[in-house]
Rosetta silent file (secondary structure, phi, psi, omega in degrees, C-alpha in Angstrom):
SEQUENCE: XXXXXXXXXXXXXXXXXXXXXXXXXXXXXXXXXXXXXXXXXXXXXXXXXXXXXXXXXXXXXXXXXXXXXXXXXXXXXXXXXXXXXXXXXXXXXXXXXXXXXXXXXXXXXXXXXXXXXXXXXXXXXXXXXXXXXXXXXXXXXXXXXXXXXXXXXXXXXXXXXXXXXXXXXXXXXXXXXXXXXXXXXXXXXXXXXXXXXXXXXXXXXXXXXXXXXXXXXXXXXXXXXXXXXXXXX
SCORE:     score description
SCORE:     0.000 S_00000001
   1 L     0.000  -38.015 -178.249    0.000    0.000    0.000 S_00000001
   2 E  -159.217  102.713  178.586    3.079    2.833    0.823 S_00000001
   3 E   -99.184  149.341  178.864    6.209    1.687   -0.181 S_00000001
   4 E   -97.683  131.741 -159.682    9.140    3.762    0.557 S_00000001
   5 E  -160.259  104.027 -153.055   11.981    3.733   -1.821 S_00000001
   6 L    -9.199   89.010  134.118   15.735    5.438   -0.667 S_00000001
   7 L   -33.834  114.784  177.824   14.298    8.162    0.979 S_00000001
   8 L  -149.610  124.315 -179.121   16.946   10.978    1.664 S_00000001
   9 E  -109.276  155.963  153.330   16.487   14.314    3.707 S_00000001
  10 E  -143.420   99.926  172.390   18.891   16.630    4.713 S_00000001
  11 E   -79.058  145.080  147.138   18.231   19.750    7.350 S_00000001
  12 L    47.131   64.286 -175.236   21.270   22.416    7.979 S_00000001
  13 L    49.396   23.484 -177.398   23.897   20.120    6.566 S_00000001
  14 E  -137.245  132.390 -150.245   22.931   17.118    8.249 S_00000001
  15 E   -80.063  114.191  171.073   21.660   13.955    6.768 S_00000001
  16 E   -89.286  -35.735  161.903   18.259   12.621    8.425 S_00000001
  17 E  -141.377  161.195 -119.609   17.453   10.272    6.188 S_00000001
  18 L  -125.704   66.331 -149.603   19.946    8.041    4.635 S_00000001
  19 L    40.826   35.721  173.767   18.308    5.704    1.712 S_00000001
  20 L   -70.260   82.367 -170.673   15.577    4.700    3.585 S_00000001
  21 L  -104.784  157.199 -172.538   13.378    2.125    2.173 S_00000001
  22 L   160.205  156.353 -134.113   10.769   -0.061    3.419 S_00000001
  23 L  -126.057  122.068  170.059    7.204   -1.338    2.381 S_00000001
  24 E  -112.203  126.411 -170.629    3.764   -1.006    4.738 S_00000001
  25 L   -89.101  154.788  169.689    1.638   -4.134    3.519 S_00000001
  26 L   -45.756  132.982  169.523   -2.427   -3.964    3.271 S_00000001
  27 L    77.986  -10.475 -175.978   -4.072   -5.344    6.574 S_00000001
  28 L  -114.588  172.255  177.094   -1.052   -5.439    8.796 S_00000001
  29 E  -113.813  112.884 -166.674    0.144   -3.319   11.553 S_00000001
  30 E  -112.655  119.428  175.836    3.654   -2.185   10.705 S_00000001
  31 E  -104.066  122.492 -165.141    6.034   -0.669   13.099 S_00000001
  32 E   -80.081  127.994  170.654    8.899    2.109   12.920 S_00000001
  33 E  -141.095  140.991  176.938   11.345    1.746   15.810 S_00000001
  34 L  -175.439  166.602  178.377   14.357    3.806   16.071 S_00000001
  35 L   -79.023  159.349  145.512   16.203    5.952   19.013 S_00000001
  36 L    -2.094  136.907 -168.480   15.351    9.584   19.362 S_00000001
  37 L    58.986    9.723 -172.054   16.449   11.286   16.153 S_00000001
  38 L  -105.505    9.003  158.077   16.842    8.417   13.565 S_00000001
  39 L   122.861   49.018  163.301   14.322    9.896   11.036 S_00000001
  40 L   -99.981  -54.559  163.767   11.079    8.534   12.248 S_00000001
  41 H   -66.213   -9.373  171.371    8.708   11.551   12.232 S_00000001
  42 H   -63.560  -89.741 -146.489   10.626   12.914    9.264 S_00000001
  43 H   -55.897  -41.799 -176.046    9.264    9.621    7.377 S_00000001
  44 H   -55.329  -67.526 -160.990    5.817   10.269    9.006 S_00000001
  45 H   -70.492  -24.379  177.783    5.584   13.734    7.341 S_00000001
  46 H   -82.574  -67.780  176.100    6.951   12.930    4.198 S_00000001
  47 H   -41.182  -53.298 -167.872    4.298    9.733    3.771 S_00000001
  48 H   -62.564  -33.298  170.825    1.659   12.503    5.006 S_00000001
  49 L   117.277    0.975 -153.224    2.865   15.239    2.031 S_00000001
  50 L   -91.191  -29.851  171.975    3.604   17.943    5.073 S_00000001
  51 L   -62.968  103.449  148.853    7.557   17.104    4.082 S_00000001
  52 L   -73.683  106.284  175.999    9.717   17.378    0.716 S_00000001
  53 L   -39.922  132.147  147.654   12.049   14.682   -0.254 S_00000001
  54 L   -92.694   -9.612  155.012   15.343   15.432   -1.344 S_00000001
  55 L  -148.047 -168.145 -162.211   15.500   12.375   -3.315 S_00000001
  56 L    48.725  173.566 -177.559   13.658    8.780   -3.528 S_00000001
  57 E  -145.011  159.587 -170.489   10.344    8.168   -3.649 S_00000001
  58 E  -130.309  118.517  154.969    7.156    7.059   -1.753 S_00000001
  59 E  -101.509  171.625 -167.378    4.688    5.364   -3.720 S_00000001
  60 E  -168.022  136.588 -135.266    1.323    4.676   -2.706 S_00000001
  61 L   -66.501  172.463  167.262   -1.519    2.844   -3.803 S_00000001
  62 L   -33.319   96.655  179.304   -4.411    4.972   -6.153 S_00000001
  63 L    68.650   49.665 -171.755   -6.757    7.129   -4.115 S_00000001
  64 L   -78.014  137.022  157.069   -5.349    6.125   -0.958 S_00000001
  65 L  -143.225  104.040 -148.232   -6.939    7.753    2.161 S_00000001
  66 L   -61.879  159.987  153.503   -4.736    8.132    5.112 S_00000001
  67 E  -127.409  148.644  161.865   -5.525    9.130    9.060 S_00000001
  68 E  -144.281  138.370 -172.874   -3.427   10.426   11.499 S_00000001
  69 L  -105.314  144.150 -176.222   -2.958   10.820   15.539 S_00000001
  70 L  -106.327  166.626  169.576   -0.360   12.962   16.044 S_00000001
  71 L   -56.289  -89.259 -159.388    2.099   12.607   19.248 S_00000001
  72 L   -90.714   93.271 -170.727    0.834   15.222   20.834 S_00000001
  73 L   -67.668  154.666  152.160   -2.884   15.851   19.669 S_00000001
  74 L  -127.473  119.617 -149.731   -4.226   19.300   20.213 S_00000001
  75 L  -134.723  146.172 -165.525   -7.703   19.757   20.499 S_00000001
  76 L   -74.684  151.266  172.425   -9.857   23.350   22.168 S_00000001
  77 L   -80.373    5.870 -163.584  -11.421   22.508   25.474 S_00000001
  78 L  -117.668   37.670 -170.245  -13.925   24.154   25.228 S_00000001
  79 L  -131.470  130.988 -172.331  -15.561   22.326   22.459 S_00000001
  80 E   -74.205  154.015 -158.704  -17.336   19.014   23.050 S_00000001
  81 H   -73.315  -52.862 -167.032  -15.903   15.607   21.131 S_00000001
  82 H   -51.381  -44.302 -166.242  -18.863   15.606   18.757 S_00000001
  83 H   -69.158  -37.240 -178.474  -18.108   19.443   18.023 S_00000001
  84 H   -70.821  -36.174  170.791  -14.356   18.762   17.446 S_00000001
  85 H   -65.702  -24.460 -177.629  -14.711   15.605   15.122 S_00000001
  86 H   -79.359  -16.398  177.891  -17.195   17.958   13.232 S_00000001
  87 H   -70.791  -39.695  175.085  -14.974   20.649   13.118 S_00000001
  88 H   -74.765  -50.425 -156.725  -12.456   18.123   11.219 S_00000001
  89 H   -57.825  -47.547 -167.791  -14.939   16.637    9.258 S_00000001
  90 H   -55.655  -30.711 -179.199  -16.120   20.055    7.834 S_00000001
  91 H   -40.615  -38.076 -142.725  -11.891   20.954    7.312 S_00000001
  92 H  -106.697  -47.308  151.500  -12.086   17.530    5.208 S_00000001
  93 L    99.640   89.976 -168.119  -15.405   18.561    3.671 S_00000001
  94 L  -121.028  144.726 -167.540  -16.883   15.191    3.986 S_00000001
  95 L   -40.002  147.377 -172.188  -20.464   14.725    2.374 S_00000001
  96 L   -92.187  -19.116 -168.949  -23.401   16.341    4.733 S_00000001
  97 L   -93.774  125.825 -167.759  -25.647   13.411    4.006 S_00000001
  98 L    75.082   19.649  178.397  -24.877   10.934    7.036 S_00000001
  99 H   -44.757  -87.560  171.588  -22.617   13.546    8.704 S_00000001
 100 H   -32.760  -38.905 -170.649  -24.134   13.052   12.363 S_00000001
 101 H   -59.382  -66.517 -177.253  -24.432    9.192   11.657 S_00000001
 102 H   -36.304  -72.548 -141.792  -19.792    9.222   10.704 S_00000001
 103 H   -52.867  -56.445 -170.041  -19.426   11.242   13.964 S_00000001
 104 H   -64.998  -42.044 -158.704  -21.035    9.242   16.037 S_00000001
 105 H   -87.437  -16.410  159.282  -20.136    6.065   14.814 S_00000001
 106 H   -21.897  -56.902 -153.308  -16.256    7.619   14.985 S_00000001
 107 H  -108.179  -13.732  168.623  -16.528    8.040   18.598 S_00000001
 108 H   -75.627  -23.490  167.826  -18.490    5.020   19.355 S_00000001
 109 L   -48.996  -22.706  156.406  -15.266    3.054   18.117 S_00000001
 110 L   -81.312  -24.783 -166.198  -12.960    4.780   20.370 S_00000001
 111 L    85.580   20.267 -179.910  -15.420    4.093   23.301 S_00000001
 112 L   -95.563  -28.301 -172.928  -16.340    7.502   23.172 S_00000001
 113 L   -37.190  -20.435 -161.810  -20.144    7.307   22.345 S_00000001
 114 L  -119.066   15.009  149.430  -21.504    8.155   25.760 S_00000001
 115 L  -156.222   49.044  -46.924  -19.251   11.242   25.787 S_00000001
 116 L   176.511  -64.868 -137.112  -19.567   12.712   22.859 S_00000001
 117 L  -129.531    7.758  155.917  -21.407   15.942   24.318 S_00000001
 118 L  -104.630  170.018  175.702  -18.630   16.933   27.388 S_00000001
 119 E   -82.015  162.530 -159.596  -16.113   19.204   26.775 S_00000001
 120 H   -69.979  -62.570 -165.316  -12.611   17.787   25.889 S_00000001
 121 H   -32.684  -42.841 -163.266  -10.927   20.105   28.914 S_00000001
 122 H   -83.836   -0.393 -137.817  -12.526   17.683   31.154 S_00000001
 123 L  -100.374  117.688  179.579  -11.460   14.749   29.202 S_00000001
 124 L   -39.904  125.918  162.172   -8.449   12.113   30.816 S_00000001
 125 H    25.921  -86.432  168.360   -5.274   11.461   28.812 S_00000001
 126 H   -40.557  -65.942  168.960   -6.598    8.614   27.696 S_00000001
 127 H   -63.502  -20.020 -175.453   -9.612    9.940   26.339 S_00000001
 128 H   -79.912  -32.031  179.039   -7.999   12.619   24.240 S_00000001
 129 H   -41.947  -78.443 -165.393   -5.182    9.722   22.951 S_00000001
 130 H   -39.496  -37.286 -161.209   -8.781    8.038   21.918 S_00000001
 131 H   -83.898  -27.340  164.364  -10.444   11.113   20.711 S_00000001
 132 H   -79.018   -1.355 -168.513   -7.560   11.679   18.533 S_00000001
 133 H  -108.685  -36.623 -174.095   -8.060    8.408   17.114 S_00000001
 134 H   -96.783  -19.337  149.884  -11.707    8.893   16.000 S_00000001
 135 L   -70.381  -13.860 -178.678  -10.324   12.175   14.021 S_00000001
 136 L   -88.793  -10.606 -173.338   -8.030   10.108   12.138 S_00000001
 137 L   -88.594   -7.670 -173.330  -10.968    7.704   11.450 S_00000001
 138 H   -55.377  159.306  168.101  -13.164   10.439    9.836 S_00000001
 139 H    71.112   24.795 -168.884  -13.725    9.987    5.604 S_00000001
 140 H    19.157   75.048  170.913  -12.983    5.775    6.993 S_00000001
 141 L   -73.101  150.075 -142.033   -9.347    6.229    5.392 S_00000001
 142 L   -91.970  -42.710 -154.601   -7.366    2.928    4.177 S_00000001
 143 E  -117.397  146.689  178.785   -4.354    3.453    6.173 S_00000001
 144 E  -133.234  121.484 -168.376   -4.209    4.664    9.726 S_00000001
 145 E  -113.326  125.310  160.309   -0.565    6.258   11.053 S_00000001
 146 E  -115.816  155.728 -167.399   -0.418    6.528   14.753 S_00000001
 147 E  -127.221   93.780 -161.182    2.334    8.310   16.098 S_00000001
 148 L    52.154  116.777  160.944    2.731    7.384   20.024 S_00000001
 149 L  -132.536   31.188  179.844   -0.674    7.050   20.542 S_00000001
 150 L  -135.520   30.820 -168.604    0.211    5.306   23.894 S_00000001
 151 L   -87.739  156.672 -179.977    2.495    8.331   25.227 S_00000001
 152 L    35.017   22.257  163.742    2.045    9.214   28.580 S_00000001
 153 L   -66.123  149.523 -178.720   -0.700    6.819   29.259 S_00000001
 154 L   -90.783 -127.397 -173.871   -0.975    4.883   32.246 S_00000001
 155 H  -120.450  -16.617  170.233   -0.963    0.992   32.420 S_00000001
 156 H   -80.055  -46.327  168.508   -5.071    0.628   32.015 S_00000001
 157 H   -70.437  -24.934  155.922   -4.557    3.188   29.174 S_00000001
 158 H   -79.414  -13.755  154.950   -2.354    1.407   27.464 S_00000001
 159 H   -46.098  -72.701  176.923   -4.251   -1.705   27.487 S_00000001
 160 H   -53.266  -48.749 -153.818   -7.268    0.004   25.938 S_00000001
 161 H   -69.885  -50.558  175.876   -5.322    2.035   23.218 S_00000001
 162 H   -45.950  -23.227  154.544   -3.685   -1.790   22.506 S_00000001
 163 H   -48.154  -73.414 -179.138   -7.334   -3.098   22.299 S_00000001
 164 H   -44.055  -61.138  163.418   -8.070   -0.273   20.153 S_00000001
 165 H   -39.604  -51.064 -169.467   -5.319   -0.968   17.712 S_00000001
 166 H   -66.921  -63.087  172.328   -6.006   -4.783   17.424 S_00000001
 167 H   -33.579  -19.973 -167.696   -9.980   -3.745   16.526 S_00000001
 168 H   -83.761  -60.636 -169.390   -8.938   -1.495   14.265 S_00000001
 169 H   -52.295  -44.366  138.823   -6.869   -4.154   12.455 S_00000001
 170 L   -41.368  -27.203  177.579   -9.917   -6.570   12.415 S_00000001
 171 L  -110.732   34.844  142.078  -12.129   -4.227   10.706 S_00000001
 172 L    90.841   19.503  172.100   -9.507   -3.904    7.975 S_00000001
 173 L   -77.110  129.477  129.020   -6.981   -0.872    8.657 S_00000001
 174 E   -37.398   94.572 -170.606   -3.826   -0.489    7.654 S_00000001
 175 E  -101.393  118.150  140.494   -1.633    0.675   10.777 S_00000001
 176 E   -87.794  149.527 -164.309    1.719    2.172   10.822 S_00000001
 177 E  -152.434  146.832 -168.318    2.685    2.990   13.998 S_00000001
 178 E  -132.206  116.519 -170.653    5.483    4.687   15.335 S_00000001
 179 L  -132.227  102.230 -176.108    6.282    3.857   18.832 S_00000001
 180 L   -81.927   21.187  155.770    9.076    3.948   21.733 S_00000001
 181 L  -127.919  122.298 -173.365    7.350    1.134   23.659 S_00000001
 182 L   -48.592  -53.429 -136.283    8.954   -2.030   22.717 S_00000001
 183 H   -88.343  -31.875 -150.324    6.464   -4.389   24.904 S_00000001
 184 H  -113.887   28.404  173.778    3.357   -2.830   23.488 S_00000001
 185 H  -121.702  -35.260  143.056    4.249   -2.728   19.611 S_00000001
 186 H    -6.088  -79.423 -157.570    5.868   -6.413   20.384 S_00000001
 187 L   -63.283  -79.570  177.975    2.152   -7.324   21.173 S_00000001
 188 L   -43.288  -25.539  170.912    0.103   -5.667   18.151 S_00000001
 189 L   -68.809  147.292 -176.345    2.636   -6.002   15.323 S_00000001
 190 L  -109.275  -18.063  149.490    2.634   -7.918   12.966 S_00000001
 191 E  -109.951  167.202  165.784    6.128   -6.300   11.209 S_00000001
 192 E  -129.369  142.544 -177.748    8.950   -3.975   12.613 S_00000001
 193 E  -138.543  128.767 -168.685   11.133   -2.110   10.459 S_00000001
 194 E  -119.105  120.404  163.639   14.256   -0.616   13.385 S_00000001
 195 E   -66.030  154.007  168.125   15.551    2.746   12.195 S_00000001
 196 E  -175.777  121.647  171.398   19.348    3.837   13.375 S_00000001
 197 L    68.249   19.297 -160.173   20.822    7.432   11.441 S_00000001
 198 L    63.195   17.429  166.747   18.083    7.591    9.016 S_00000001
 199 E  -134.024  177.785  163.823   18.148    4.210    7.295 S_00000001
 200 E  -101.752  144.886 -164.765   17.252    0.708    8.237 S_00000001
 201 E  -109.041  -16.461  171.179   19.225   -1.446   10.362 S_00000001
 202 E  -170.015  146.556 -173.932   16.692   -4.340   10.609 S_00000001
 203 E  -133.258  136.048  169.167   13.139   -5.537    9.709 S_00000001
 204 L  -124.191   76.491  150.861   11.473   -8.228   11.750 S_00000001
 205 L     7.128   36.075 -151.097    8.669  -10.802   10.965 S_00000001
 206 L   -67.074    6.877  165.817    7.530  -10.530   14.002 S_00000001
 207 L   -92.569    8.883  156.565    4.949  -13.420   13.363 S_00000001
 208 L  -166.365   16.697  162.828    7.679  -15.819   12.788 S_00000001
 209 L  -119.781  170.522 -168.347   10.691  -14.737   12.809 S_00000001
 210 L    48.323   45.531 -162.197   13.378  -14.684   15.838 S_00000001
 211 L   -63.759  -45.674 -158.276   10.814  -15.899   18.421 S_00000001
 212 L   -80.505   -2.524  150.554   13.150  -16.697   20.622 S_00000001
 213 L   -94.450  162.744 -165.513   14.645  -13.305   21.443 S_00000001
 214 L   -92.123  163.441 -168.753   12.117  -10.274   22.928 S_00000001
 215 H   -92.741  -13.507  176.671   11.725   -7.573   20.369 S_00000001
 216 H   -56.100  -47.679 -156.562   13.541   -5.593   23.245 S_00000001
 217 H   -83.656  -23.475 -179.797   16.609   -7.658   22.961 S_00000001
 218 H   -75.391  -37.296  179.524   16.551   -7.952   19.038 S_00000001
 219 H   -56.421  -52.645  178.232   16.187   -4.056   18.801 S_00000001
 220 H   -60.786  -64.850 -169.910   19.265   -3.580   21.546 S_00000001
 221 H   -75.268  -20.366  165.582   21.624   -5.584   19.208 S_00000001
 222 H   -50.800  -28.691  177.410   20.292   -3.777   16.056 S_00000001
 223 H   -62.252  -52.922  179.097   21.368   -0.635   17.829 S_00000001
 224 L   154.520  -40.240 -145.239   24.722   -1.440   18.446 S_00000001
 225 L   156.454  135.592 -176.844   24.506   -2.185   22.046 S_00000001
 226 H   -44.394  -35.454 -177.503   22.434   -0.917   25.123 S_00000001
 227 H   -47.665  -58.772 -179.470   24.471    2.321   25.677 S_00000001
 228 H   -28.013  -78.875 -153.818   22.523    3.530   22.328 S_00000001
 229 H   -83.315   -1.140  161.135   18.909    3.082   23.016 S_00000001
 230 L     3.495  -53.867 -172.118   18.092    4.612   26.423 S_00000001
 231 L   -77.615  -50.805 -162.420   15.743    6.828   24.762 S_00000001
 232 L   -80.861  -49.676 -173.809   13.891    4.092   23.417 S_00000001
 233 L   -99.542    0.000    0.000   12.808    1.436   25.761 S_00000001
């Protein structure tokens, strides 16, 4: 569906990405792992169009239509979840006939349904991670890129967003997902592609290959060595 093909950026003399290439398949949940700096929202923005390539190319299938949770969502409080997905939807200018039906069924999908009518400022972490999730689902786009969508959640929240993610996957989304926790993109992926300098240093199978190392421990020797990755797990 959005293959990647040596990718190469460069800010202020400095290379961020390096050749990067690597292929997100239809139906799977594919994951970008790399330390702090190794080109992973740079590749995010560049798939999204918000980026220019200095060379390579990203193809991507024929009318493709993408969603995205940002790290850090930002959303006004003083606007209720239905009023904020609607606020998106009009931005997107998605057909008026079954408008109120998409919204709603957006936020029942998130687990959102039954609060839908408070204002976000009152709204938990958690719920905004979620609520940020049911804007990326507006116009039901093919591919869905989350970008930490489990940051600074607590151990209940990440459970649920991991719920959320598998459901998603079942009803036939494409996920890329760009994440620095190893244990809970272990459990939902079904590939890894491990970033280092702006290229790749390893892609993993994670439904059958190298069961017998942790995706922690395969990631630490892709790095080089524990000293590296701090930042990551």
């Amino acid at each position: 569906m959005i293959k990647c093909i040596n990718l190469e950026k460069t800010y202020e003399n400095k290379s961020v990405l390096n050749r990067l290439s690597f292929e997100v398949r239809q139906g799977e949940i594919f994951g970008l792992l790399g330390p702090n700096g190794a080109g992973k929202t740079t590749t995010i923005k560049m798939i999204l169009g918000l980026a220019t390539l200095d060379d390579g190319q990203i193809i991507k299938d024929d009318h493709l239509k993408i969603g995205y949770q940002p790290e850090t969502p930002y959303f006004h409080g003083y606007l209720t979840a239905y009023e904020v997905l609607a606020f998106y939807a009009k931005i997107q200018k998605l057909p008026k006939n079954g408008f109120e039906e998409h919204i709603k069924l957006c936020l029942k999908k998130v687990g959102l349904e039954n609060d839908m009518h408070r204002k976000v400022q009152k709204f938990s972490k958690g719920m905004l991670q979620r609520l940020a999730v049911a804007q990326a689902l507006l116009g039901d786009p093919d591919v869905l890129i989350f970008d930490e969508p489990s940051a600074g959640l607590d151990v209940l929240g990440r459970i649920e967003m991991k719920k959320l993610i598998l459901k998603l996957k079942r009803e036939g989304k494409t996920i890329l997902l760009n994440s620095h926790i190893l244990n809970d993109v272990e459990t939902v992926a079904d590939r890894v592609c491990m970033i280092k300098d702006g290229h790749v240093v390893k892609e993993v199978d994670l439904r059958c290959d190298e069961q017998a190392m942790s995706l922690e421990s395969i990631f630490i020797k892709a790095m080089g060595g524990k000293n590296n990755v701090n930042d990551s797990i």
